[in-house]
N, C-alpha and C positions, 0 to 999 in steps of 0.2 A: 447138370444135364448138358452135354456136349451134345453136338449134333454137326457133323461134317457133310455139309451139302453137295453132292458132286456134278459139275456141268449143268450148274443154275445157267450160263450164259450160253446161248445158241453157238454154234461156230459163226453166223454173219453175226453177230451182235460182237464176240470176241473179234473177230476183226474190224469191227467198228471200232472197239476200243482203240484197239494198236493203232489206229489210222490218228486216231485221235493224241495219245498219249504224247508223240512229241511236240505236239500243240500247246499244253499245259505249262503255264507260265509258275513253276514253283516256288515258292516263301519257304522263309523259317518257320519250321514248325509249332515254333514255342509260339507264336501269336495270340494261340487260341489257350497257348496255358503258361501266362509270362514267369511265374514264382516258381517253376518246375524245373530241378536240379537233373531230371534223369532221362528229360525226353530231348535226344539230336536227331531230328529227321526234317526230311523237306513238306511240307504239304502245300495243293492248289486252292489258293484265295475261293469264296462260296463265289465269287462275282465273275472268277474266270469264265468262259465262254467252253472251253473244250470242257472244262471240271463239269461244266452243269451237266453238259450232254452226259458223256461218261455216267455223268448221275443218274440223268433221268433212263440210263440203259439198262445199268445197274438196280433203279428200285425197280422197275416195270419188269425184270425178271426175276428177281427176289420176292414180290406180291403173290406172283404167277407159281410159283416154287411150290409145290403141293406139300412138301416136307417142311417148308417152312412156313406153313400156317397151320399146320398141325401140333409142330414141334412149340411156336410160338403165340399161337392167338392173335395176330399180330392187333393191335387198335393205331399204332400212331411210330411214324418210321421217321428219324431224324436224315437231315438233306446229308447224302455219300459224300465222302472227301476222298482224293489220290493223295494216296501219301509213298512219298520215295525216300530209299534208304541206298546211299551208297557208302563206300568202305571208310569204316568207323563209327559210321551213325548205328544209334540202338534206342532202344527206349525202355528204360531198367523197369524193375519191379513196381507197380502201379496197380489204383482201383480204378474205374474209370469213374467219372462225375457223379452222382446220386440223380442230378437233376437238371436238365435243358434248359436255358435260359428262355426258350420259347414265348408263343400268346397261345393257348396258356402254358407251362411251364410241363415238360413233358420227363417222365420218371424213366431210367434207364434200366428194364429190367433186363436186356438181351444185347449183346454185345455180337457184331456178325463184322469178320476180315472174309473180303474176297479177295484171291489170290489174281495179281492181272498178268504174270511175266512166269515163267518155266522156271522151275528150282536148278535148272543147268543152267542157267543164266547166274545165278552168284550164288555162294558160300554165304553160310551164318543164316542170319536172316530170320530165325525161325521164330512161330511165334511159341509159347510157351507158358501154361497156364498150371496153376499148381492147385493142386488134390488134396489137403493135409501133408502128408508126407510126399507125393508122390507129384512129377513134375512129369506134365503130356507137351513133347513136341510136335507141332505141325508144318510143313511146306507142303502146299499143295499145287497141282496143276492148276493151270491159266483157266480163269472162269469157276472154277470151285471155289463154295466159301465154307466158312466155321463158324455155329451160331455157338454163343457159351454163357455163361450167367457174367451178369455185369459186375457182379459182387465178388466176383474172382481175382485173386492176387494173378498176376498175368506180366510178359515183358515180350518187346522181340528181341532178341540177340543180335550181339554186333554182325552189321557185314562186314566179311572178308575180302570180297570180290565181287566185282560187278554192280548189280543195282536190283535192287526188290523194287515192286509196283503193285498196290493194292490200293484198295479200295473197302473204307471202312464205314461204318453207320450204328445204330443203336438202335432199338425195338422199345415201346411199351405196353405191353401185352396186357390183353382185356382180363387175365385170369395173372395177379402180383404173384402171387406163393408160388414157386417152383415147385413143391410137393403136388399141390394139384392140378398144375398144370402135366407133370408127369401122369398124374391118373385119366386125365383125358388124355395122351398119348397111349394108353395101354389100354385106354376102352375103344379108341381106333384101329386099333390093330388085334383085339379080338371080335371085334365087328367084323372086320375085314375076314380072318381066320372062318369064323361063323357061318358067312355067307359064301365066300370061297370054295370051301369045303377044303384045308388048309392044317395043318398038322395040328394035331388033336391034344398031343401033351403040352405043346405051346401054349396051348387058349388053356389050356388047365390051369396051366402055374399064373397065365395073366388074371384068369378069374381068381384064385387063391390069392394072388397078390393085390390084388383090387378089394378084396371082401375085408383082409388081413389089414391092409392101409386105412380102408377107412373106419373098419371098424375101433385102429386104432386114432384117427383123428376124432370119430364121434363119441368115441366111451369118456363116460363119469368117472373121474376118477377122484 
């Protein structure tokens, strides 16, 4: 389950950011994952001062994001990092962590890149998540993000030019199984359908596909 968030950040929240952004004191990325042969980008220290704010702008409109507590369930949001990529840095093929070193130790089901800078602004860059056979690229506008399962083989692509700016974080959602967490997205949106008064073959195929799913999670077999 993808879900591409579009203008989670206000435009005054987006330019909060940018005000901020060349504030942020950047490290080596690898800090936070020293044994790791594929990740070269820059990220901001948790203790930065610009990083936090950035942070707390970031979850307070990702909380507020109606799509993503739907999409997500959200229970427990790991603290946002800015992470910057300029030309050469990438961060190869990678799972992300299983598990937060947190009090208590918090599970990675949802994996969310906000987008902080305009894709005219550099080349490459992209982030890139793989489907079985099939590889989904994304660059998005400044203030959109990408929620996607944590379990996913994923990379961003070298930059070419210029500099990418995002802003990353991690979810663990009250409902672990992606399969049912999808059946409660498709029981929201035939709710929605129902009451709306909202296309009719829609909410068919969602009921069909809700009676069909769970009848196949509950059957004896």
């Amino acid at each position: 389950m993808i879900r591409v968030l579009p203008n989670v950040l206000s435009s005054a929240e987006l330019q909060a950011v940018r005000d901020l952004l060349p504030q942020v004191r950047f490290g080596d990325g690898r800090v936070t994952n020293p044994d790791s042969s594929v990740k070269q980008n820059l990220q901001a220290p948790q203790e930065d001062p610009a990083n936090a704010r950035i942070a707390q702008i970031a979850r307070d409109a990702l909380i507020r994001n109606a799509d993503l507590r739907t999409f997500a369930q959200p229970r427990t949001m790991a603290r946002t990092t800015v992470v910057r990529y300029e030309p050469g840095m990438t961060y190869g093929w990678h799972v992300d962590e299983a598990l937060f070193p947190s009090t208590p130790p918090m599970r990675s089901d949802l994996s969310c890149t906000m987008f902080l800078n305009s894709p005219s602004e550099y080349d490459g860059g992209e982030l890139t998540i793989q489907l079985g056979a099939q590889e989904l690229s994304y660059r998005l506008e400044p203030g959109s993000a990408i929620l996607y399962p944590s379990t996913t083989i994923h990379r961003v692509s070298p930059v070419t030019r210029g500099v990418r700016l995002a802003a990353i974080t991690w979810l663990q959602s009250w409902v672990a199984d992606a399969g049912q967490r999808e059946l409660l997205v498709q029981i929201e949106e035939a709710r929605a359908l129902a009451t709306g008064g909202g296309d009719r073959d829609r909410l068919l195929v969602l009921l069909e596909s809700l009676r069909t799913n769970l009848f196949r999670m509950w059957a004896d077999t």
